[in-house]
N, C-alpha and C positions, 0 to 999 in steps of 0.2 A: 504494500500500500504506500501511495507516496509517491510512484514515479511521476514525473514531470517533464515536459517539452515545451517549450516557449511555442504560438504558433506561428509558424512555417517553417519549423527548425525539422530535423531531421528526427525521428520517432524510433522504435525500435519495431514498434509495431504496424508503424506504416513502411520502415523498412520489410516488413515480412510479406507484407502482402504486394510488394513492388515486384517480388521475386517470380517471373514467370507473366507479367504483367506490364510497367511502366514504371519506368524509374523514377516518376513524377510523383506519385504515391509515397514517397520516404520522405519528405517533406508534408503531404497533405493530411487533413484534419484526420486523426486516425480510433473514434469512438466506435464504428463499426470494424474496421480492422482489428484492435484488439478485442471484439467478442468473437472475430472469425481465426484469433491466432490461438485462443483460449479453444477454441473446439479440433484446432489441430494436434496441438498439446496432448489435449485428451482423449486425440484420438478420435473424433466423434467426427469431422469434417462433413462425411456425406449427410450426416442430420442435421447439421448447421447451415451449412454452407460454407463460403467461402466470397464476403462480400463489403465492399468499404462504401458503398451507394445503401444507404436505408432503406429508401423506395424499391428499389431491386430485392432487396434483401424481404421487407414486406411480403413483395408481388412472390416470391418464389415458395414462402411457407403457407402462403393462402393454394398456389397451385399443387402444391402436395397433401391440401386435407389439412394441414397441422396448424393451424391457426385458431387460436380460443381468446374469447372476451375474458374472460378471469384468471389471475395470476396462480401461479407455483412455481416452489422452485426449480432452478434449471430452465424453465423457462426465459427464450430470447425476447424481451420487454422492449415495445416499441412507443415512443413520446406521442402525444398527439403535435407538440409544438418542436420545433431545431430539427427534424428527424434525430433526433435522439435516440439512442440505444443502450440496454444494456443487457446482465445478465441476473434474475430475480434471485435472491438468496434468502430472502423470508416475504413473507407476505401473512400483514395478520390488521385487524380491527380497524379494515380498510385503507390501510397503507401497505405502500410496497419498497422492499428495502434493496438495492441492486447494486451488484460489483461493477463498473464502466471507467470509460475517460469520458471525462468530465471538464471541458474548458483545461485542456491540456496537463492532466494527473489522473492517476489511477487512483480512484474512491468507489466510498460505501456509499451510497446516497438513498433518503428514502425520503418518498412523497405520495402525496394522497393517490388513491387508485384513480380518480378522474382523471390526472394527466394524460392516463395512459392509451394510446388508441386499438391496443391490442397485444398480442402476447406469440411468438413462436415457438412449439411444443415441439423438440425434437425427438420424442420418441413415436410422434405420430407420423415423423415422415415416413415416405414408402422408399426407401431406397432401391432401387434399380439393381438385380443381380444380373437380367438380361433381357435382351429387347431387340425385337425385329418387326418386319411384314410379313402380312400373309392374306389371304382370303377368305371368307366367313361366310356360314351359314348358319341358318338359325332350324332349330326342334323345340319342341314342348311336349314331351314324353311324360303324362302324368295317369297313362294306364287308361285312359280312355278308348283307346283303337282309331280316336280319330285322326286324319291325314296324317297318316301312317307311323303312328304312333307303336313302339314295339317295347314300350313297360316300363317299369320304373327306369331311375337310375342307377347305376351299379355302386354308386358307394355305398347306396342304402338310403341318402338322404332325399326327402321328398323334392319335386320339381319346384322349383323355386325362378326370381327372380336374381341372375347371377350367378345361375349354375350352368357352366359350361360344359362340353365335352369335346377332348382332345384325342387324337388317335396318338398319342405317345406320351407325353407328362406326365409325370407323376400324381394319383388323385393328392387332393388338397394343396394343389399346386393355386399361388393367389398373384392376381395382377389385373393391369387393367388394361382399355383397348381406347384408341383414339380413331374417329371416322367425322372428317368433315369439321374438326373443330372441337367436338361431343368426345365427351370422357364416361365411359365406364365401367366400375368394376366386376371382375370375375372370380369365380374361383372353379378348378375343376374339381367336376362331379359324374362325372361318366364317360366313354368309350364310345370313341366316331370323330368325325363323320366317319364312312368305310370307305367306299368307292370313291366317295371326291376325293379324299386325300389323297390321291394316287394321280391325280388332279392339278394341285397343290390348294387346296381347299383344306385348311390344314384346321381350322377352328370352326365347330358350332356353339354359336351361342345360344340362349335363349329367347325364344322369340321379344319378347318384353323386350329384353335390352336391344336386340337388335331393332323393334322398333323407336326404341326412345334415339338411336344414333342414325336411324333414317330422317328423322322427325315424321314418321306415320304416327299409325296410331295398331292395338292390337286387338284384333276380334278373337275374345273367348270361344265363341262357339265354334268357329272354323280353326283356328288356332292357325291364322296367318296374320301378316302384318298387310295395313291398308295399302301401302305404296305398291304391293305386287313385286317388291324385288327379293330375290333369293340369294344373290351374295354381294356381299363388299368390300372393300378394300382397307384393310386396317393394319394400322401398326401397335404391337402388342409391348407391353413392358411387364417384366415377373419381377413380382417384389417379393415371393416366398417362395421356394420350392417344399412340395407335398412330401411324405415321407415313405409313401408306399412306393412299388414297382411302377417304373416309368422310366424314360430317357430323357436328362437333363437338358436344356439348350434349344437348338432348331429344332421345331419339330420334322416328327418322320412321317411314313404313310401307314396308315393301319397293316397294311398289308405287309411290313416290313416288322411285325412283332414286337417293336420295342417297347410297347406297353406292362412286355411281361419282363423286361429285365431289373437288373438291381443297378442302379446308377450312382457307385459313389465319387464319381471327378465330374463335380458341375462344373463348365465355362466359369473363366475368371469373370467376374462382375467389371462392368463396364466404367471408366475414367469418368467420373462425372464433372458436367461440364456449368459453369455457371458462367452471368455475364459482367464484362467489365466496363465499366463508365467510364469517361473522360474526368482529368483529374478536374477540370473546371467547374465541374457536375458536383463533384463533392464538396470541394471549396464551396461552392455555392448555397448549398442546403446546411452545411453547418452550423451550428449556435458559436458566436464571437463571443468572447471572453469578456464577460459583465466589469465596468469599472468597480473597485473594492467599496465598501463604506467601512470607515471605520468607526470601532465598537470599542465601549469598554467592558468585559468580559471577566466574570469574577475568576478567582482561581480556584483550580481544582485537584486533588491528588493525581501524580504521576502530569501534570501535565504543566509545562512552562507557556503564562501567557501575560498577559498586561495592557496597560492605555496603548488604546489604538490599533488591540490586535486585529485582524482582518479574519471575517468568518468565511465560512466553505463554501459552495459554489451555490447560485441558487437560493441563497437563503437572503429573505427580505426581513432587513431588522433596525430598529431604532436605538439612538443613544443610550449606555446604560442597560444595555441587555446581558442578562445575569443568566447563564448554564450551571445546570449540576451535573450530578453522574447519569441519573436517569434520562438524562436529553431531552431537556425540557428548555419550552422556547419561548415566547413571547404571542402569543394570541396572533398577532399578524403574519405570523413564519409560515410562506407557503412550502417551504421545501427546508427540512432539518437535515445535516450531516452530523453523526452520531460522536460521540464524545466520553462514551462508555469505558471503552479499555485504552492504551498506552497506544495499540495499533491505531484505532479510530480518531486518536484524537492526531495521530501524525498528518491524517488528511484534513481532518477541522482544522489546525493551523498550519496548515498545507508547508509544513515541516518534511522535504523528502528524505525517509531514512532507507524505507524496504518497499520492493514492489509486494503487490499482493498475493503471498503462498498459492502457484497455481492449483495445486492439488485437492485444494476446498473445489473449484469449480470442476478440475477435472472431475471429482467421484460424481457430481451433482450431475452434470454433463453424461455419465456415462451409464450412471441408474437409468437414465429418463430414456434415453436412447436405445437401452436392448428391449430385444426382442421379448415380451412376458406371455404373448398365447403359446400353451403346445400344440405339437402336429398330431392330428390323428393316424391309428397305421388302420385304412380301410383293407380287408380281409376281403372283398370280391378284388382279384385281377382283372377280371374282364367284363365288359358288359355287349351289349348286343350289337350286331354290325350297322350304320348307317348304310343305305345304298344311295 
């Protein structure tokens, strides 16, 4: 806690993220870079990202699902105002407390949850193990007999919305399909197509979804979709591979059996890619470094202060404003830096001694991120042939 960079000086953290990017970045405002050097650290990168642009950084956890109005920790915490960011480390009696830079220093900072415009949850992201194209069709096998319906599913689980069936992946294989712009997910639940695959008609989905990424609509009793089309053009991305017998990766054609094998060397998961902003971009969106006020500030154990000490960032306060140990402010303090221990108070009087022990963020970072559903192991290998 503590570290400091004048701004337009050279960062460590905007040094980091220059790397593979723009050397112009070592120099530039680096509040989002160090929440994206913090998730490399720990390791977490693909649930985070990897972004010094906020808006960017926003846009890409709403397109992953993983975006929530309510705080926790580990949670990437977005400002409603400066594009601000940071990374949530308590959240309680409607404040939120967050590790960040902060007008050029590493602090604790904690303000009311209204600031905030949202929140990045990376263990909701879907991380990409692998992804291609192929061609789709759609079935609705729910044991009716109608338009050529040939029985349940074979995993067992009843026909649903987003139950797929693949002639080779593994069941409870999970991902999603993009057609036209429309995202949706899947998971597989059964065996086929048969014949098209041999095609390259390599996925059926379920009628439902395939009508929601037509924009049709779906007739229950016929069990077709309105628009009249039988396949499309999609590109596919697996966020889980299933644990049963199946072949990892591209799919194959039914007719080529891979559905019965044991597949332990999946494809390396693919480089993920994020985007890069012009440094001006950044520059631009940043929050400028508030002129100080100065305060007189009573004293407290462990902590050296005095007439005219200068308070932490963000905090609105008048003459004669008196701190204790509990961090307590003056009625008008829209934003408190805490004042607690010998660490916190090094950033209240933005004394830089230590940067902030990554290893508090890394564990928080890494709980939130794994993986917590198990894999079913489905006990049917096979289900019935598409033709």
């Amino acid at each position: 806690m503590g570290y400091r960079v004048e701004h337009g000086q050279k960062s460590k953290y905007g040094a980091w993220y220059a790397q593979g990017t723009s050397a112009g970045f070592a120099n530039a405002p680096w509040c989002d870079s160090f929440v994206s050097w913090a998730a490399g650290t720990a390791g977490v990168s693909k649930s985070v990202g990897k972004f010094a642009h906020t808006p960017d950084h926003q846009a890409w956890f709403k397109t992953q699902n993983a975006w929530a109005t309510q705080p926790q920790p580990g949670a990437v915490a977005f400002l409603k105002k400066h594009a601000q960011v940071g990374i949530v480390e308590e959240a309680a009696s409607g404040k939120v407390t967050t590790i960040e830079a902060l007008h050029g220093k590493v602090q604790r900072v904690t303000r009311p949850e209204s600031e905030f415009s949202g929140y990045g949850v990376p263990k909701q992201v879907q991380t990409p193990l692998f992804a291609g194209s192929t061609t789709a069709s759609y079935f609705w096998d729910d044991g009716s007999g109608v338009n050529g319906d040939t029985g349940a599913p074979a995993s067992g689980k009843p026909m649903q919305k987003g139950l797929a069936a693949s002639p080779s992946w593994p069941m409870g294989t999970e991902g999603y399909v993009i057609h036209n712009g429309r995202k949706a997910k899947f998971f597989v639940g059964d065996r086929g197509p048969g014949d098209p695959s041999g095609s390259g008609v390599m996925l059926d989905l379920d009628g439902k979804t395939f009508a929601e990424l037509t924009g049709s609509s779906w007739n229950s009793s016929s069990l077709t979709v309105s628009s009249g089309e039988g396949h499309i053009k999609i590109d596919y991305v697996i966020t889980k591979w299933g644990s049963g017998l199946g072949k990892k990766g591209a799919p194959a054609p039914f007719s080529s059996g891979a559905y019965n094998m044991r597949d332990s060397s999946p494809p390396k998961p693919p480089t993920p890619k994020f985007p890069t902003p012009k440094v001006s971009e950044v520059t631009k969106i940043c929050a400028s470094t508030p002129a100080q006020t100065p305060t007189t500030i009573k004293k407290i154990a462990n902590t050296k202060t005095g007439a005219n000490t200068k308070t932490g960032a963000d905090t609105r306060t008048g003459a004669d404003t008196r701190t204790s140990a509990n961090t307590k402010t003056t009625a008008d303090t829209e934003t408190t830096v805490g004042t607690a221990t010998p660490a916190i108070q090094n950033a209240a009087n933005e004394i830089p001694i230590h940067e902030f022990p990554i290893s508090g963020i890394a564990a928080a970072l890494i709980v939130l991120a794994a993986a917590t559903a198990g894999f079913r192991h489905y006990t049917r290998p096979r289900g019935r042939h598409h033709s």
